[in-house]
N, C-alpha and C positions, 0 to 999 in steps of 0.2 A: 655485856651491857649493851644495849641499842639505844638508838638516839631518841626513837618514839616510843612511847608506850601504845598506842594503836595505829593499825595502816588499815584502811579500807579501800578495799577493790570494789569500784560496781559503783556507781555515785547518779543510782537511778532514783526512784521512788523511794522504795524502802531505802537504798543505801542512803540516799539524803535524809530523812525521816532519823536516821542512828547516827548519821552525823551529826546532826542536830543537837540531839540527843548527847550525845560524846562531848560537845564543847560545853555542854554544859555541867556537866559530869567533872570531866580532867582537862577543863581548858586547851584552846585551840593550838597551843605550842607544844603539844603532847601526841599530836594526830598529824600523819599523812594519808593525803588518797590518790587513789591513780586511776582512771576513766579513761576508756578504749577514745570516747568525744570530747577532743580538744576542749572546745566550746563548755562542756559540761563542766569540763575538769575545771578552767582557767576560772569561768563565771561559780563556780563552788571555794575552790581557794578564795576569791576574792569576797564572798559571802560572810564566808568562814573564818578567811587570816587564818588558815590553814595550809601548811607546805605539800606543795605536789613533785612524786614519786617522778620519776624519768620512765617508767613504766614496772610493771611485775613483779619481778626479781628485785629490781632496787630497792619496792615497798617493803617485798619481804625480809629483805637485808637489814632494814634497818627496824621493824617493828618486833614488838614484844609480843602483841597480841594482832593476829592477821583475820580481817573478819574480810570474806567470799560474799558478796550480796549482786552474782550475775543471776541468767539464768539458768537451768539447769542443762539446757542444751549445749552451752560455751564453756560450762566449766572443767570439761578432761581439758579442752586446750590450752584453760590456764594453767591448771594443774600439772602436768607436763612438764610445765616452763619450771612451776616455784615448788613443785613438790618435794624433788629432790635437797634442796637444800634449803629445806624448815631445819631447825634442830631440835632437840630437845628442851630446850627448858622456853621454847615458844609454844603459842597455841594458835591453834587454826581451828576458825568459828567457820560454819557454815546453816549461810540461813537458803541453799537452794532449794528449792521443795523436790523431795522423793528422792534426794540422793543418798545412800546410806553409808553412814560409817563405813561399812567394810568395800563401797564402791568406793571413798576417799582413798581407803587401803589400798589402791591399785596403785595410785600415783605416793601415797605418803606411808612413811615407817611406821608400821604397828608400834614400833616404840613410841611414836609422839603425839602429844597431847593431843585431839581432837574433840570438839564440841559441833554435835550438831541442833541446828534453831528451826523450831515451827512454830512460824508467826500467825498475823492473815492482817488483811487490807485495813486493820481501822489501828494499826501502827501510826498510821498516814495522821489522822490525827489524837495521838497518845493513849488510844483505849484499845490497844491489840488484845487477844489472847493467844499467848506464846508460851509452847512447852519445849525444855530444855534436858536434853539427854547427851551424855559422854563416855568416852571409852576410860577404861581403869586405870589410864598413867595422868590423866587431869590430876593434878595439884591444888585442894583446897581452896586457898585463896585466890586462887586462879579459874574457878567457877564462883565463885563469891561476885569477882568484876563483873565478871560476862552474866550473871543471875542480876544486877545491881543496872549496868548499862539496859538490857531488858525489860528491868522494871521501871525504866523511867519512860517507858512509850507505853505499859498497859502492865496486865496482869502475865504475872508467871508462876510455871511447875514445873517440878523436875519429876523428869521420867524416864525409866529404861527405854532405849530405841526402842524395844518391841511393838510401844505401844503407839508410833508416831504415825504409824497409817490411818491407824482411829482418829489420832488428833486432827492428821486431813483431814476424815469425812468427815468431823465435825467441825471442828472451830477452825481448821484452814479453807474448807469451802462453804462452812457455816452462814458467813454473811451474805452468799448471792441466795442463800435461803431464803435469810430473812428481807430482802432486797426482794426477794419475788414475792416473799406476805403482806410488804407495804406497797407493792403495786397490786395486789389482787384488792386490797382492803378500800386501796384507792378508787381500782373502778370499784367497787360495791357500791362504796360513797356516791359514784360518778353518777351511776345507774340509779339510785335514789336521789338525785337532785341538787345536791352539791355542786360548786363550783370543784373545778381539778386542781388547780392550786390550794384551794379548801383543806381538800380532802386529802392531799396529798402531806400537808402539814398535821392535819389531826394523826393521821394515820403515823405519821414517822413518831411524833409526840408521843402516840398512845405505847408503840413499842418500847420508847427510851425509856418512859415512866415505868411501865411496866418492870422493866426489866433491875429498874435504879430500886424500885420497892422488894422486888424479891431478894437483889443483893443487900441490901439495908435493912432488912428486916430478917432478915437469914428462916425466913418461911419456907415451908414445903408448896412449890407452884399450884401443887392440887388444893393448899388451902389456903390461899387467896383466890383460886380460882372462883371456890365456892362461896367465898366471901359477897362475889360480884355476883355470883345467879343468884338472885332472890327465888323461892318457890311460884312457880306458874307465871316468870317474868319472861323476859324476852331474850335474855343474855342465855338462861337453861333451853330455850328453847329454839334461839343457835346453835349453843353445843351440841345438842341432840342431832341437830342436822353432817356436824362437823363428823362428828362423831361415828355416825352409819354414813359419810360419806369418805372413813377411813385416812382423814386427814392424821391422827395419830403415828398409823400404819405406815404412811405415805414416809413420813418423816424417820420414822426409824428405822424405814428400810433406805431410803435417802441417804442416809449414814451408812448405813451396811454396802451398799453397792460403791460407793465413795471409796472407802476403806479396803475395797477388796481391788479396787480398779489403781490404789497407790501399793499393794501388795502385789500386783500383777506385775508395774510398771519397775518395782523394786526386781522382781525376782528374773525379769531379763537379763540381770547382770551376770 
């Protein structure tokens, strides 16, 4: 039995963002956290009225469920510390990016639970998309939490690791995509006579909407697309330009070099 049901390490963006998230879930008497930054740590407890860890090991001693939210560069050195004595009937979340399961393996017992998380940046405010994969000794109801805590910041799926490189190139680097379409769309605007604050508001608008209608309506994107070109109007004959100027192409190789460059970074291990 341990005295918390969740301990989080890492009490950065995303780690606050699931803290957040967690008190509201299983209440604040239920969670420790533990932050390398005094400051972070002390001003998060006191946010929260949440209990803070003495550091690593102690989190881990006493939590049920241990979620990892550094970065991927820091994390053998924590591992190291608290690897060795997870036990079995705890789980270890990890949301580092491109660390894989069988690199956890180094530091943690193939016997024990592990859950690995790929998130992306609009966690930050509740509309992430995060795919969830785990090795064969996860326990039911014990991906149920960690599937549930998840879904209270955005959308979730569950997937074989195989597929989490692809989930980088798309939905973990996805939005500095989309981030570079509403700045291009901006200047467009800008360049046509717009004010930049204008433009820069229609443009984020026209993305969200977009985006809220294809989910809400559960359409094929090619048929609203065509909804909007009218014949011999102005929207078909954008596309036309978009189109031979391999914007399509652009994008889904975008993805592909993504995907290949988290399969790279995986396979140094």
């Amino acid at each position: 039995m341990y005295e918390k049901q969740l301990g989080i390490i890492g009490i950065g963006k995303i780690g606050s963002t699931l803290l957040k998230a967690a008190v509201n879930l299983i209440g604040p008497d239920k969670i420790i956290i533990y932050d390398i930054d005094k400051n972070v740590l002390e001003s998060s407890c006191n946010k929260y009225k949440v209990e803070s860890a003495d550091g690593n090991v102690d989190l881990v001693k006493k939590s049920k469920y241990v979620l990892i939210a550094v970065l991927p560069q820091v994390i053998d050195e924590i591992l190291e510390k608290v690897g060795s004595i997870l036990n079995l009937d705890q789980v270890f979340i990890s949301i580092a990016a491109g660390v894989s399961i069988k690199h956890l393996n180094r530091y943690i017992s193939k016997e024990n639970q592990i859950i690995r998380v790929m998130s992306n940046v609009a966690a930050l405010i509740r509309e992430a998309a995060t795919a969830i994969s785990k090795n064969d000794n996860v326990k039911q109801e014990n991906m149920e939490f960690v599937i549930k805590l998840f879904d209270s910041v955005g959308l979730v799926v569950e997937l074989d690791e195989r597929h989490l490189d692809a989930v980088t190139g798309l939905s973990g680097s996805g939005p500095a995509y989309i981030f570079l379409i509403i700045e291009a769309l901006t200047d467009g605007g800008v360049k046509m006579g717009l004010p930049r604050e204008v433009a820069l508001k229609l443009s984020s608008q026209t993305v969200l909407g977009s985006a809220k209608l294809l989910i809400e309506t559960k359409s094929h994107p090619a048929a609203l697309k065509d909804k909007v070109a009218s014949p011999g109007g102005t929207t078909i004959t954008a596309l036309h330009l978009l189109e031979s100027d391999k914007i399509r192409a652009s994008l889904i190789t975008a993805v592909e070099v993504a995907t290949k460059k988290s399969k790279a970074l995986n396979s140094k291990e």
